[in-house]
PDB file of N, CA, C and O in Angstrom:
ATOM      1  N   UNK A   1      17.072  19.592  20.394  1.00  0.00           N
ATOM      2  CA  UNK A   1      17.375  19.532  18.983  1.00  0.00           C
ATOM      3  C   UNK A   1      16.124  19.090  18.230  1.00  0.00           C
ATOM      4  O   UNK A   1      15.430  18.151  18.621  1.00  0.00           O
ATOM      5  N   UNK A   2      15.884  19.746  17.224  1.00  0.00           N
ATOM      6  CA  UNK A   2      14.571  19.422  16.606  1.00  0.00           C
ATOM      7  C   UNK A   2      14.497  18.515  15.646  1.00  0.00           C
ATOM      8  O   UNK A   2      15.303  18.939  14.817  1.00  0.00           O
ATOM      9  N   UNK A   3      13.980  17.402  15.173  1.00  0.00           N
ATOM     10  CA  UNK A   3      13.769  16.477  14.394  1.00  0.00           C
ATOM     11  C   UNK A   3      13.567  16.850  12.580  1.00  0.00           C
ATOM     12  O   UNK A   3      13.507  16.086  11.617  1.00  0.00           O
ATOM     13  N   UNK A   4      13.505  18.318  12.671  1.00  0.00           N
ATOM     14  CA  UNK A   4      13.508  18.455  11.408  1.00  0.00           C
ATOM     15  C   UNK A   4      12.237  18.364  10.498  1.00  0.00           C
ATOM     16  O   UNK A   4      11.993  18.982   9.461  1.00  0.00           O
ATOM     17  N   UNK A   5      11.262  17.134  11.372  1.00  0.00           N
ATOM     18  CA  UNK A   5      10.061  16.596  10.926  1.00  0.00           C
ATOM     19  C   UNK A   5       9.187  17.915  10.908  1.00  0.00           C
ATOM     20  O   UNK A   5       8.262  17.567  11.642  1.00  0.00           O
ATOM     21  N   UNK A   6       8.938  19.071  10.567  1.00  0.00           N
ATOM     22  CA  UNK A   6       8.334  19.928  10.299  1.00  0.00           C
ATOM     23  C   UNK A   6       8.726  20.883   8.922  1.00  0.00           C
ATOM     24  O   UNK A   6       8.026  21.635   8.244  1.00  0.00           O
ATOM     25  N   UNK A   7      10.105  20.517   8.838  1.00  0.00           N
ATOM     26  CA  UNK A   7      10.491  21.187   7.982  1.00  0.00           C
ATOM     27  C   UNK A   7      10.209  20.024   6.432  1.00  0.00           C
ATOM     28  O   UNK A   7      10.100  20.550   5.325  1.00  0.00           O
ATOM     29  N   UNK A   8      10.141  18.784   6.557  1.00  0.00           N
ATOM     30  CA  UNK A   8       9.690  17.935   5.715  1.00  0.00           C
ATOM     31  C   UNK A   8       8.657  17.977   5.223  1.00  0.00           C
ATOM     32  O   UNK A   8       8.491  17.386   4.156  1.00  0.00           O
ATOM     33  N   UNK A   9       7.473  18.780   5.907  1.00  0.00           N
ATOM     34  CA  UNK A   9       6.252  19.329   5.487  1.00  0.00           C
ATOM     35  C   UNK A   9       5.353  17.933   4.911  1.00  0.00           C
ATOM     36  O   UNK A   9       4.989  17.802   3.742  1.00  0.00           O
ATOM     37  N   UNK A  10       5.077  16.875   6.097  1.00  0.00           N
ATOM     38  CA  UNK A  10       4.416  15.558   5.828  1.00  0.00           C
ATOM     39  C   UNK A  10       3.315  15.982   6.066  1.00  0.00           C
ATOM     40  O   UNK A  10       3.031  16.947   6.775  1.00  0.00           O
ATOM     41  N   UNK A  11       2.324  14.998   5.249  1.00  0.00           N
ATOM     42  CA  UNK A  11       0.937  14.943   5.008  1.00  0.00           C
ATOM     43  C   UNK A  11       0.326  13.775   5.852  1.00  0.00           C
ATOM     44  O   UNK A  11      -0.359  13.427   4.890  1.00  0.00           O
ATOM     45  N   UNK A  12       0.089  13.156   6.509  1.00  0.00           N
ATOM     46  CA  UNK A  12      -0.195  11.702   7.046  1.00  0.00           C
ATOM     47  C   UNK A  12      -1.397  11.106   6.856  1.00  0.00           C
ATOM     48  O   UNK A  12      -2.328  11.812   7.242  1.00  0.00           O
ATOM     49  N   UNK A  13      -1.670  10.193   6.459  1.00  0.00           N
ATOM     50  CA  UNK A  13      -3.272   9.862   6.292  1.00  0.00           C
ATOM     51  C   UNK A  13      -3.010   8.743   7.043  1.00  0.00           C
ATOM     52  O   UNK A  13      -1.863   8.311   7.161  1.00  0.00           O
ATOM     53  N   UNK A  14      -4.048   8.189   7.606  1.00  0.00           N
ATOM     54  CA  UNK A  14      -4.597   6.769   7.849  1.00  0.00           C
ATOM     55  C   UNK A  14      -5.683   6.350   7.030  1.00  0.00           C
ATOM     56  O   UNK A  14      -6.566   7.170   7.284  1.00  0.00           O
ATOM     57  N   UNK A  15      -6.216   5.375   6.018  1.00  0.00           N
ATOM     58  CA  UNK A  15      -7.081   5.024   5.799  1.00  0.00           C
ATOM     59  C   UNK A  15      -7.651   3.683   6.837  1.00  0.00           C
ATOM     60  O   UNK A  15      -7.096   2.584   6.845  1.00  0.00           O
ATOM     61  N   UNK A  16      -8.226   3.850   7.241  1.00  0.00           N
ATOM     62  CA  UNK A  16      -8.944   2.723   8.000  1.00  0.00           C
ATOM     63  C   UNK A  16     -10.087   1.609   6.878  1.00  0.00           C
ATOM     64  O   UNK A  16     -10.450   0.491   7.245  1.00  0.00           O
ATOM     65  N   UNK A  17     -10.393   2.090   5.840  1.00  0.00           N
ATOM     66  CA  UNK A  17     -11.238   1.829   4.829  1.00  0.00           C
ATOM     67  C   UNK A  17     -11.193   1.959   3.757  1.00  0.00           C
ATOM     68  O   UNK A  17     -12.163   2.542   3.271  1.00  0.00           O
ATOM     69  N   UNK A  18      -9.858   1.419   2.604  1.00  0.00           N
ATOM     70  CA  UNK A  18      -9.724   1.515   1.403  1.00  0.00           C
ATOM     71  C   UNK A  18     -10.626   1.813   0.873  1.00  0.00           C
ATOM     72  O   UNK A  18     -10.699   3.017   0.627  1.00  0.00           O
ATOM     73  N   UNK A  19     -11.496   1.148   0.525  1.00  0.00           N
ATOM     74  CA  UNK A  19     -12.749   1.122  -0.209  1.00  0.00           C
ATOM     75  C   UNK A  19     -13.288   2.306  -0.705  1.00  0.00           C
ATOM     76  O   UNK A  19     -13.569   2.624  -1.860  1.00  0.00           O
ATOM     77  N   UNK A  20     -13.418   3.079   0.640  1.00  0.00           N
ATOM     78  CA  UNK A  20     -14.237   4.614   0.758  1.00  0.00           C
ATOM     79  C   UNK A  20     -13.463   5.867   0.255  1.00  0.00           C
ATOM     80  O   UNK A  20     -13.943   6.990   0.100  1.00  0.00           O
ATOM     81  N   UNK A  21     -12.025   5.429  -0.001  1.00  0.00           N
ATOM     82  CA  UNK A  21     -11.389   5.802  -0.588  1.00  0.00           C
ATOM     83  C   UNK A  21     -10.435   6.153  -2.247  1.00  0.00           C
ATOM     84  O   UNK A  21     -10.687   5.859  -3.416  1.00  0.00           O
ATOM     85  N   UNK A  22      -9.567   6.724  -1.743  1.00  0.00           N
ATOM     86  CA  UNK A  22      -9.370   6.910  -3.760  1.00  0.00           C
ATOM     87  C   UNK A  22      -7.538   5.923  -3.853  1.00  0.00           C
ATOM     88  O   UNK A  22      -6.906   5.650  -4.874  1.00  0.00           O
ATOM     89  N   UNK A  23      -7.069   5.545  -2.018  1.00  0.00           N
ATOM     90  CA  UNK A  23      -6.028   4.414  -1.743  1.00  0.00           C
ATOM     91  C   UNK A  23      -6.090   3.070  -2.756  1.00  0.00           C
ATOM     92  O   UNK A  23      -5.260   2.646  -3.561  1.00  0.00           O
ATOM     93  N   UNK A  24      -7.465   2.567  -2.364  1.00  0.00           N
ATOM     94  CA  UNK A  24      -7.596   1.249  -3.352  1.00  0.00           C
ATOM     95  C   UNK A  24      -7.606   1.194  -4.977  1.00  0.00           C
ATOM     96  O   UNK A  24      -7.196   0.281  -5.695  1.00  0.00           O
ATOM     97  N   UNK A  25      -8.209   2.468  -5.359  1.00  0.00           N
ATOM     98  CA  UNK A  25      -7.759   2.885  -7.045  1.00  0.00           C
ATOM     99  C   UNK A  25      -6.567   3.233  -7.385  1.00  0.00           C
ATOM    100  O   UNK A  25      -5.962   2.641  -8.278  1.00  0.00           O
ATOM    101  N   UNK A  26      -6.020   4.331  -6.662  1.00  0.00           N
ATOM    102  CA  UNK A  26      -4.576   4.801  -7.319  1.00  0.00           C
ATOM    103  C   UNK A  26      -3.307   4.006  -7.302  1.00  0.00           C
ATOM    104  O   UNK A  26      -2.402   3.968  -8.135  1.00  0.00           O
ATOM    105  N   UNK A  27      -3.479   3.246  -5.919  1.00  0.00           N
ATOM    106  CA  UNK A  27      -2.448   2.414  -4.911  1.00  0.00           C
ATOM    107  C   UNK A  27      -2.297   1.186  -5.169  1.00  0.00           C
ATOM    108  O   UNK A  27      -1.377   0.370  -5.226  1.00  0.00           O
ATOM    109  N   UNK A  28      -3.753   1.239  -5.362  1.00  0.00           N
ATOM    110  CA  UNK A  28      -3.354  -1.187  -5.344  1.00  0.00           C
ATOM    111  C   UNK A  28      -3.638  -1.190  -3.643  1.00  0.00           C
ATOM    112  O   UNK A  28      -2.811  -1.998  -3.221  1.00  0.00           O
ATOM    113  N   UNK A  29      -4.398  -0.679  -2.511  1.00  0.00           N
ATOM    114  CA  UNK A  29      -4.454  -0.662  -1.253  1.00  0.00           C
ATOM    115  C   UNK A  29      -5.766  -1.778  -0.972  1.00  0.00           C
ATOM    116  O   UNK A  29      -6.865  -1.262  -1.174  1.00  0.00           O
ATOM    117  N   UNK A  30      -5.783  -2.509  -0.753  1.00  0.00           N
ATOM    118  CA  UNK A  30      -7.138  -3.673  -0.202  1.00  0.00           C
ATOM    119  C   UNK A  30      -7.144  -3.360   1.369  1.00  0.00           C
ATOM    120  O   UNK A  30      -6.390  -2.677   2.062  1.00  0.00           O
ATOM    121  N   UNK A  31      -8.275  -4.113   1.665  1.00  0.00           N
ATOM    122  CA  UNK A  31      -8.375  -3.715   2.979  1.00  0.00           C
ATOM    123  C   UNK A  31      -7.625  -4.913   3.858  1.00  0.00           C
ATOM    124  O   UNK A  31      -7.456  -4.924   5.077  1.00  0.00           O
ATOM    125  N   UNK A  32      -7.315  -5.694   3.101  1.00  0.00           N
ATOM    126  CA  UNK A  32      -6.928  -6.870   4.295  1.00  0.00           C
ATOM    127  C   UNK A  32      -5.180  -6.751   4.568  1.00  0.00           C
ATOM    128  O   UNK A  32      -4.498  -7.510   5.256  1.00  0.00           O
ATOM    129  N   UNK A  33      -4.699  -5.462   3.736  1.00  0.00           N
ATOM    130  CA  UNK A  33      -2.886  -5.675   3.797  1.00  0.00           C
ATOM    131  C   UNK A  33      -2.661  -4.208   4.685  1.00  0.00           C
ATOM    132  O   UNK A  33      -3.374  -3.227   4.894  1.00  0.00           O
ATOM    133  N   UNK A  34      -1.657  -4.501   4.974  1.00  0.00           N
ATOM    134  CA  UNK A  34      -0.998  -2.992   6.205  1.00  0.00           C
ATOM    135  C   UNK A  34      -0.134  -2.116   4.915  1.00  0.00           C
ATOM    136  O   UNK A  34       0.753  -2.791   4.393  1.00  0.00           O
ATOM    137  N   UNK A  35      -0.255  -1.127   4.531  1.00  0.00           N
ATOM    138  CA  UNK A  35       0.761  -0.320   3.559  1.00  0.00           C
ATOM    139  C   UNK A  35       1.066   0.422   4.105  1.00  0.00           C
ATOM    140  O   UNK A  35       0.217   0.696   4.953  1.00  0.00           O
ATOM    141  N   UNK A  36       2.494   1.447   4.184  1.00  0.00           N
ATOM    142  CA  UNK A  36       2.694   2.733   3.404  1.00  0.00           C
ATOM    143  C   UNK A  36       3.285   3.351   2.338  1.00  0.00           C
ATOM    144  O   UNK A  36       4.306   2.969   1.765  1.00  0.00           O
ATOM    145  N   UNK A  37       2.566   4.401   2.058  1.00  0.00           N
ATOM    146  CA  UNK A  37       3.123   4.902   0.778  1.00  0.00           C
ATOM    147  C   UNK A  37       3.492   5.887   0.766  1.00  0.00           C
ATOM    148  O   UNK A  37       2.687   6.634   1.321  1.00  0.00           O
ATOM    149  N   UNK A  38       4.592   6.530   0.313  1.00  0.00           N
ATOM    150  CA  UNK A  38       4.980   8.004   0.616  1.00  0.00           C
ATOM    151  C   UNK A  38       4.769   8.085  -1.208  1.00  0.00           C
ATOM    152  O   UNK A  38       4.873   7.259  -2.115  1.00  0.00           O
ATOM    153  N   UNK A  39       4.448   9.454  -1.133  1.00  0.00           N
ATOM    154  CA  UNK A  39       3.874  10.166  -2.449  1.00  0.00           C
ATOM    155  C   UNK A  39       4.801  11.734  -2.078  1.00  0.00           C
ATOM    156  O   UNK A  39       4.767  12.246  -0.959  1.00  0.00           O
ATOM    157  N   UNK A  40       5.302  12.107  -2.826  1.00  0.00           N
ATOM    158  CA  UNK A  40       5.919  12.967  -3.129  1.00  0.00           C
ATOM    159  C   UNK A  40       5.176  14.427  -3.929  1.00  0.00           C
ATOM    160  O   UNK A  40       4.339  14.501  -4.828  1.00  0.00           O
ATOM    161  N   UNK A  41       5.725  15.224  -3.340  1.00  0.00           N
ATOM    162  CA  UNK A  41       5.077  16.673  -4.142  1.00  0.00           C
ATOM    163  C   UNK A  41       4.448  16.227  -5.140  1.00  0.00           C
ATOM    164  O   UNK A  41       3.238  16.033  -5.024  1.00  0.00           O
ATOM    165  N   UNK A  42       5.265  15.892  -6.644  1.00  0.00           N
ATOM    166  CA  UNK A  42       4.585  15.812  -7.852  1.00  0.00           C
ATOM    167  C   UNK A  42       4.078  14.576  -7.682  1.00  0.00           C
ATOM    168  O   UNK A  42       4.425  13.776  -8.551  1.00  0.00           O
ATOM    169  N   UNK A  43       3.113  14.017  -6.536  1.00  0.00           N
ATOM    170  CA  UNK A  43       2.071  13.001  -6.902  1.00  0.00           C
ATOM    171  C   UNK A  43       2.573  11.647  -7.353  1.00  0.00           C
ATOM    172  O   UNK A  43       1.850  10.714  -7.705  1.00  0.00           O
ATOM    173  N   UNK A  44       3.569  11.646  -7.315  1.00  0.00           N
ATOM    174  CA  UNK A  44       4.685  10.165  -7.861  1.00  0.00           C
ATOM    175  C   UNK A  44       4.417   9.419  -6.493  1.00  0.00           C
ATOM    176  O   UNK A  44       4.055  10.038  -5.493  1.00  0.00           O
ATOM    177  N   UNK A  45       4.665   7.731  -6.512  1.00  0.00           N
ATOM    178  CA  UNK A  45       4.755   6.947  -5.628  1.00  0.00           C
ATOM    179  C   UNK A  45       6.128   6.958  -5.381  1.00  0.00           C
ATOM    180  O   UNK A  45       6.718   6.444  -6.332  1.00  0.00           O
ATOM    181  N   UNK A  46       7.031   7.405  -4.320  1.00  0.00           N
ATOM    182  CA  UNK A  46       7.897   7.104  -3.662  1.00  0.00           C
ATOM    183  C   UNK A  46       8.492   6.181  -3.111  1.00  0.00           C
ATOM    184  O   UNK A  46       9.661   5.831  -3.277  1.00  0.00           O
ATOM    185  N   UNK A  47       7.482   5.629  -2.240  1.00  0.00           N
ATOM    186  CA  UNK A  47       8.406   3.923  -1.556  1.00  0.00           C
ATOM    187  C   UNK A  47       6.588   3.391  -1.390  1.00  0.00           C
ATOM    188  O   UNK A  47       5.508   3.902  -1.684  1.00  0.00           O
ATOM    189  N   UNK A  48       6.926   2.433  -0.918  1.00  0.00           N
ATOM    190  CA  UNK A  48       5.686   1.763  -0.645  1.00  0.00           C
ATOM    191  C   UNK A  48       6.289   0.508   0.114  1.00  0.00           C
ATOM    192  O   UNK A  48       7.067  -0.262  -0.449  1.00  0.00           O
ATOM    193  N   UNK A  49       5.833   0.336   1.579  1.00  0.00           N
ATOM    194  CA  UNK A  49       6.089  -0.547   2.390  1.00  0.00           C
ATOM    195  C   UNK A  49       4.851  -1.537   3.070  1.00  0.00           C
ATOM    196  O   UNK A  49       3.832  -1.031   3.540  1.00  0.00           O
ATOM    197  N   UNK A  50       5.131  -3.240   3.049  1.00  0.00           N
ATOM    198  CA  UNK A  50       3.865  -3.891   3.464  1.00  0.00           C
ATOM    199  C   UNK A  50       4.169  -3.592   5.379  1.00  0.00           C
ATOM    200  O   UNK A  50       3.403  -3.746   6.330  1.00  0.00           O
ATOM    201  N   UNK A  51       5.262  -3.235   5.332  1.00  0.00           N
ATOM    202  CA  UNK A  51       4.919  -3.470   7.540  1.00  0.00           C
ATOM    203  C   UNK A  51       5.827  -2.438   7.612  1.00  0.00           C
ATOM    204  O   UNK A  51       6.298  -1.641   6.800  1.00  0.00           O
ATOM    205  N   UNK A  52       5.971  -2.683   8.962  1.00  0.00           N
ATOM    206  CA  UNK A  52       6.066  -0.685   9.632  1.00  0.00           C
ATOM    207  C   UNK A  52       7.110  -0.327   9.413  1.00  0.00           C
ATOM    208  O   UNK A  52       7.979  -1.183   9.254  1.00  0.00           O
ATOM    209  N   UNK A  53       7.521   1.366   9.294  1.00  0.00           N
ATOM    210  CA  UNK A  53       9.185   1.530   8.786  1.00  0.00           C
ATOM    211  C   UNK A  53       9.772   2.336  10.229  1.00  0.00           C
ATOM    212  O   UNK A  53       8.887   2.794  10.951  1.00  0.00           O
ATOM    213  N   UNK A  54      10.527   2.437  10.466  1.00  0.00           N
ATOM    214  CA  UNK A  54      11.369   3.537  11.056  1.00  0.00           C
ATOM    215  C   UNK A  54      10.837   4.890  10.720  1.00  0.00           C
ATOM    216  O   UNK A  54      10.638   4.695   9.521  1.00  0.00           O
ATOM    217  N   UNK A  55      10.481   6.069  10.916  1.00  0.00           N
ATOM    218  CA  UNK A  55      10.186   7.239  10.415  1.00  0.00           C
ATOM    219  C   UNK A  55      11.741   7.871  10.043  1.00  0.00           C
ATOM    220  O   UNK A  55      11.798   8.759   9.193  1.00  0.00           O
ATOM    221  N   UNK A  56      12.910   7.424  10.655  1.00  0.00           N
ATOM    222  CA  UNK A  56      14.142   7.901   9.865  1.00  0.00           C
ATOM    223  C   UNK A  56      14.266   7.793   8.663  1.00  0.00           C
ATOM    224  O   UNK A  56      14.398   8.682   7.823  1.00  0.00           O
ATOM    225  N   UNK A  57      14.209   6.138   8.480  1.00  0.00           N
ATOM    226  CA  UNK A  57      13.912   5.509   7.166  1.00  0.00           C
ATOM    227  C   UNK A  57      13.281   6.394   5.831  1.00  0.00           C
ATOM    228  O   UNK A  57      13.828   6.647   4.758  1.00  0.00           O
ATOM    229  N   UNK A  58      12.104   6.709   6.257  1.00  0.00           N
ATOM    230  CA  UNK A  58      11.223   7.499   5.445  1.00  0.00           C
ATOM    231  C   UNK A  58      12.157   9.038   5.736  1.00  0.00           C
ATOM    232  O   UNK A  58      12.702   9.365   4.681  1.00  0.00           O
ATOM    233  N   UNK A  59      12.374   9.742   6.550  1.00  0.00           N
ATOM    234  CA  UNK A  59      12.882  11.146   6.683  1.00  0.00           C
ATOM    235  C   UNK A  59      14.111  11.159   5.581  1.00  0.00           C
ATOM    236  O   UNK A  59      14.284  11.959   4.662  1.00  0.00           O
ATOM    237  N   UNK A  60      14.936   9.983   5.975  1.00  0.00           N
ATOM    238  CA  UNK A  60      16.678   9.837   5.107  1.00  0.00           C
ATOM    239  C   UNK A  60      15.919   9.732   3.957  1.00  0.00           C
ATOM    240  O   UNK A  60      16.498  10.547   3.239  1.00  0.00           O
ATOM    241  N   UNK A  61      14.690   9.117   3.060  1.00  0.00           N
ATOM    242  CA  UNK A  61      14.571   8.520   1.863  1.00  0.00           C
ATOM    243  C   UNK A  61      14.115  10.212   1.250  1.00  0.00           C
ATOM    244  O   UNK A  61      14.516  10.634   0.166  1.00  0.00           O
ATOM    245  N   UNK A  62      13.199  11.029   2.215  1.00  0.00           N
ATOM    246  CA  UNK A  62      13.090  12.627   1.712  1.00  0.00           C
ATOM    247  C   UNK A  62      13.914  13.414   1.790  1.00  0.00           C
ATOM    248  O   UNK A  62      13.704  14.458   1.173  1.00  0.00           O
ATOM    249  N   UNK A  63      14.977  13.312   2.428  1.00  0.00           N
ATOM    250  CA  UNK A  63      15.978  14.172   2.432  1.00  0.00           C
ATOM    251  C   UNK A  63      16.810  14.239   0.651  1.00  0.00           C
ATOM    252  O   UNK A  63      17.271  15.086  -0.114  1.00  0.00           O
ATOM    253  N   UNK A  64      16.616  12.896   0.707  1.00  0.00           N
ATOM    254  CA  UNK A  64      17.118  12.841  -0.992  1.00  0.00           C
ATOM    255  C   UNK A  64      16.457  13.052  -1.980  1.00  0.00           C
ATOM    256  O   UNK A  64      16.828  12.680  -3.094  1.00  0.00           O
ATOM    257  N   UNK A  65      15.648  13.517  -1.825  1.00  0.00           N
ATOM    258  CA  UNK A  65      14.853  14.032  -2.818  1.00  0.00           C
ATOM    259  C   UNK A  65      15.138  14.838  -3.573  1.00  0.00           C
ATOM    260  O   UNK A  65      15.631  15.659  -2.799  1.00  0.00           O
ATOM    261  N   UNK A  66      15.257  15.483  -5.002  1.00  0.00           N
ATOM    262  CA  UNK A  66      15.729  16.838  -5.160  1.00  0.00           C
ATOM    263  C   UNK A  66      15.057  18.169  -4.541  1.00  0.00           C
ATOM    264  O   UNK A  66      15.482  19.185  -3.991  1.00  0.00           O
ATOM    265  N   UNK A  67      13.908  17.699  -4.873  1.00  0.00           N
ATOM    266  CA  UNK A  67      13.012  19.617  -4.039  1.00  0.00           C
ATOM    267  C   UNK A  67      13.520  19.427  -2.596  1.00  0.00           C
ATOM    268  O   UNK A  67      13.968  20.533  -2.295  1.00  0.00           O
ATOM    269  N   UNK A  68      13.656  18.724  -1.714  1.00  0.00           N
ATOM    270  CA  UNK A  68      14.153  18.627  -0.490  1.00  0.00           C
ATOM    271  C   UNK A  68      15.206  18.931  -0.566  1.00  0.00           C
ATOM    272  O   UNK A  68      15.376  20.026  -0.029  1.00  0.00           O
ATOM    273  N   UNK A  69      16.269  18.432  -1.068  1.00  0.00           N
ATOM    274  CA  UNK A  69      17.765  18.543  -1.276  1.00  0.00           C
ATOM    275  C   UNK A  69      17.611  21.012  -1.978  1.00  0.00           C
ATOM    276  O   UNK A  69      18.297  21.991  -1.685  1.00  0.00           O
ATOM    277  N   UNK A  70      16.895  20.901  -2.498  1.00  0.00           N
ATOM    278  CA  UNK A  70      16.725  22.477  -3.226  1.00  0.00           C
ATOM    279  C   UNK A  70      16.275  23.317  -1.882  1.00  0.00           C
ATOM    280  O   UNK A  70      16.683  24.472  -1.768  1.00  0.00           O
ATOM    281  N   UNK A  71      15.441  22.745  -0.871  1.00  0.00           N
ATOM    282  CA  UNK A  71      14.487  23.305   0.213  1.00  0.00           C
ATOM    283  C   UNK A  71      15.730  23.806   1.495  1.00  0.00           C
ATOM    284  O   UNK A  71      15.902  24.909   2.014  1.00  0.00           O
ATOM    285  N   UNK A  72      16.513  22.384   1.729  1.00  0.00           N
ATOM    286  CA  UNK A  72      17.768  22.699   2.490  1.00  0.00           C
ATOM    287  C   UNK A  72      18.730  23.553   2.122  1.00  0.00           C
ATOM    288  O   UNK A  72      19.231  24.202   3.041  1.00  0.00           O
ATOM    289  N   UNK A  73      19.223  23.780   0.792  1.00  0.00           N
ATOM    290  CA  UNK A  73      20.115  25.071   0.396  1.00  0.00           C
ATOM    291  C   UNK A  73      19.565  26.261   0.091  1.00  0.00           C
ATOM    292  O   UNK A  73      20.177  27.290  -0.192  1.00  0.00           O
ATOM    293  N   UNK A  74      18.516  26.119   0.149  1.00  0.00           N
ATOM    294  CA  UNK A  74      17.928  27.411   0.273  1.00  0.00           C
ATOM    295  C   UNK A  74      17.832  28.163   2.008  1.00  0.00           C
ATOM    296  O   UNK A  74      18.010  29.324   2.376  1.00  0.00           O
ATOM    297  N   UNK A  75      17.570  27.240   2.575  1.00  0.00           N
ATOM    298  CA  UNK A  75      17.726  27.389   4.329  1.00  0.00           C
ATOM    299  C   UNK A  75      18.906  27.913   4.785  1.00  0.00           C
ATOM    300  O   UNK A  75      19.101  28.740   5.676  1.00  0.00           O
ATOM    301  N   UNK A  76      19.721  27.293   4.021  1.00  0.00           N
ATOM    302  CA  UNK A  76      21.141  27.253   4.541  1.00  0.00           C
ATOM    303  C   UNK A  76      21.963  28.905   3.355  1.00  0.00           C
ATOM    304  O   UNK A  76      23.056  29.434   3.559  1.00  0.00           O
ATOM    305  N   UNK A  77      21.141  29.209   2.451  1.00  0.00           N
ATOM    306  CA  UNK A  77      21.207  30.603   2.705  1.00  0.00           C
ATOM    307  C   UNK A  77      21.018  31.788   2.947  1.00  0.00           C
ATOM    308  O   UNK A  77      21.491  32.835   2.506  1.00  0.00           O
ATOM    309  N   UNK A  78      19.883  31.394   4.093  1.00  0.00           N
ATOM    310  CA  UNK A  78      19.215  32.813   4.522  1.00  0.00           C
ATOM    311  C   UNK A  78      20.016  32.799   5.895  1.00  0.00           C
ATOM    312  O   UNK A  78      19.882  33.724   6.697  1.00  0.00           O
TER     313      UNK A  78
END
């Protein structure tokens, strides 16, 4: 059974180095804190977590999305 996690169409970054990055401007990301941030199609901040999540967690929080929620009924009529 497949996880679905492909059809979510995730982007993943690691920054190892705020700094060198565009994380510490847009985000509020320093180098001394653990984040994630899920960012959504239109570039919006989504969730933002200081310690580690479940990847369900994050999958259930995109599933509700509307373009996600639009992406699945569209699946479901071909």
């Amino acid at each position: 059974m497949s996880s679905g996690y492909p059809d979510r169409q995730p982007a993943w970054g690691t920054v190892l180095r705020p700094s060198l990055g565009i994380c510490d401007k847009r985000f509020g990301v320093d180098k001394e804190n653990f984040r994630i941030i899920l960012v959504g199609k239109d570039g919006g901040v989504k969730r933002q977590d200081t310690t580690p999540v479940q990847p369900t967690a994050i999958f259930k929080q995109i599933d509700a999305m509307p373009m996600r929620q639009q992406e699945m009924q569209e699946r479901k009529r071909k």
